[in-house]
C-alpha positions as CSV (number, residue, x, y, z in Angstrom):
1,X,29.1,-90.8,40.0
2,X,27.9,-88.3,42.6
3,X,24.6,-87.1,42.7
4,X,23.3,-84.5,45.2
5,X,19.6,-83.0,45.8
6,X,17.5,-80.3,46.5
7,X,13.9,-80.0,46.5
8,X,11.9,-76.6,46.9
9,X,8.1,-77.1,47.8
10,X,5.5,-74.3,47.7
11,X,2.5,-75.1,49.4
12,X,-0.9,-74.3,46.6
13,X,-3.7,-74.8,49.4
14,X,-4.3,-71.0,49.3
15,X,-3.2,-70.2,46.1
16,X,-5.9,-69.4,43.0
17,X,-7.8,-71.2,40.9
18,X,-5.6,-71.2,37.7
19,X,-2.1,-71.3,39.4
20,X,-1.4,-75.1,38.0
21,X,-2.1,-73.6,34.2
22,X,0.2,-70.7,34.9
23,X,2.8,-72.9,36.8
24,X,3.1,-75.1,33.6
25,X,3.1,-72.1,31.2
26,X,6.3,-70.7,33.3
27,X,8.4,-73.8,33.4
28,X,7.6,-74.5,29.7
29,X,8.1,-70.8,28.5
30,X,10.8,-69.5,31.1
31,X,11.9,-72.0,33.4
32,X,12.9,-74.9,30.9
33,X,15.7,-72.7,29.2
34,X,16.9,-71.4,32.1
35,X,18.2,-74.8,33.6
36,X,18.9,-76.9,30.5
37,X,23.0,-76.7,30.1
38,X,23.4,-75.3,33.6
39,X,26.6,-75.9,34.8
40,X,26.4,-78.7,37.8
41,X,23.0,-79.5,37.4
42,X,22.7,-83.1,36.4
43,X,18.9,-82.9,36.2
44,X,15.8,-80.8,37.7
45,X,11.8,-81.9,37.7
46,X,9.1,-79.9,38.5
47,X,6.5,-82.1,40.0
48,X,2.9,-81.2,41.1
49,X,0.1,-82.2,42.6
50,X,-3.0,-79.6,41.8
51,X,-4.2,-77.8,44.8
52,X,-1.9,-79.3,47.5
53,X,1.9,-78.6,46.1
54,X,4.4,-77.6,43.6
55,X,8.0,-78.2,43.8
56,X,11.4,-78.0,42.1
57,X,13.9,-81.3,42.5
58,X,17.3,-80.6,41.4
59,X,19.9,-83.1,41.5
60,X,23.3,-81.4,41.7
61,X,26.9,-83.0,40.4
62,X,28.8,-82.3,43.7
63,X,27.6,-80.6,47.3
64,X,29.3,-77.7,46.7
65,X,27.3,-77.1,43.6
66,X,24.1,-77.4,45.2
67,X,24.5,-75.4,48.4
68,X,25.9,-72.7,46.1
69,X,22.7,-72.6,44.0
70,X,20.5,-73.2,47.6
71,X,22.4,-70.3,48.6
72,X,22.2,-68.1,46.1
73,X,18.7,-68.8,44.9
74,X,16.7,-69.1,48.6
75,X,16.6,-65.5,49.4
76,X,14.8,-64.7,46.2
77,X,12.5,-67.5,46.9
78,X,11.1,-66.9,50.8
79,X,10.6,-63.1,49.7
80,X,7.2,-61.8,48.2
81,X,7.3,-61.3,45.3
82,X,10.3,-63.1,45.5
83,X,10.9,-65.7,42.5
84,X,8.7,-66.3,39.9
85,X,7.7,-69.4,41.9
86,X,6.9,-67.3,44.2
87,X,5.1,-64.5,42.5
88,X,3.0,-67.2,40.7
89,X,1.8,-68.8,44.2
90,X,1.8,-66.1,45.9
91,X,3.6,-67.3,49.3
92,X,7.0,-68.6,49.8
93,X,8.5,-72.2,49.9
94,X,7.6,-74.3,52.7
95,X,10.3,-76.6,52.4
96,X,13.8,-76.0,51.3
97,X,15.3,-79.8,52.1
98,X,19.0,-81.2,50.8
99,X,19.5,-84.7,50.4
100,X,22.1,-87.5,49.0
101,X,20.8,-89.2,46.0
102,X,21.7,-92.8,46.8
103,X,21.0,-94.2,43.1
104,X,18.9,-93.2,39.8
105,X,17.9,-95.9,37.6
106,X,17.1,-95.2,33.4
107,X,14.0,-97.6,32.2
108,X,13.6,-99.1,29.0
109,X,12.1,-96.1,27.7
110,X,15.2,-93.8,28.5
111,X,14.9,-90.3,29.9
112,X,13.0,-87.5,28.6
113,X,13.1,-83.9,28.6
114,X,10.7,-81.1,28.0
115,X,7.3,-79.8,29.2
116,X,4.9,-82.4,31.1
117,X,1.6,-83.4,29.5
118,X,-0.4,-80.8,31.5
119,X,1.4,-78.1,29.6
120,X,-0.3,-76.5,26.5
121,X,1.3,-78.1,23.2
122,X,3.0,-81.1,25.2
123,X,2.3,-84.4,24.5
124,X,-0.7,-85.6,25.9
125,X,-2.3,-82.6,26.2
126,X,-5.8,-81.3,24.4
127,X,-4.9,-80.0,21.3
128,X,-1.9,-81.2,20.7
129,X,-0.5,-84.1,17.7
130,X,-1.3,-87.6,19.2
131,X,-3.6,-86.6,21.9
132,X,-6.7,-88.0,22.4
133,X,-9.8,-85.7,20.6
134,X,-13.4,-84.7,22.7
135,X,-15.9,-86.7,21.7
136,X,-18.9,-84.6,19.8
């Protein structure tokens, strides 16, 4: 099995105060659908850490299928407005970076797929079935 990457990283050190809520409202509402069933993709993350970074990891079936998407899909990104990504932050990528994905490696508790616990109505999150409730 071949595996190829791609990770996209905005930089959110100037970016405003409730960029990480409306980063996690896009990927859930928008962003989710438009990558699940893509043809090529064998998986994509977004990852973030609040304040300093948000970023895209895609892990592609074959090079070709990666650098066509990189291709495609960069211009949109480095322009202002540019991508939603983009228009969200408010400044373009600062890293565009292609890699080989030596090896990926399913735990015990299998993959999952779906909005992270930071997102509204995800698992985990305030308000939603299972999570923990404020104490009064």
């Amino acid at each position: 099995m071949t595996m190829y990457g791609l990770t996209v990283r905005w930089s959110l050190a100037d970016a405003g105060p409730d960029v990480a809520q409306e980063l996690r409202k896009f990927v859930r509402d928008r962003s989710l659908e438009r990558f699940t069933g893509m043809e090529g993709l064998r998986f994509k993350t977004w990852r973030m850490v609040e304040g300093e970074w948000f970023e895209g990891t895609y892990v592609w079936e074959s090079a070709a299928a990666r650098d066509a998407f990189a291709e495609a899909d960069r211009p949109a990104q480095a322009a202002v407005p540019g991508s939603p990504g983009t228009r969200i932050i408010g400044s373009p990528p600062v890293l565009h970076e292609a890699f080989e994905v030596v090896g990926v490696a399913e735990g015990g508790a299998g993959f999952a797929s779906g909005p992270g616990p930071g997102s509204p109505g995800a698992p985990g999150s305030p308000g939603s079935p299972g999570s923990p409730t404020p104490a009064s």
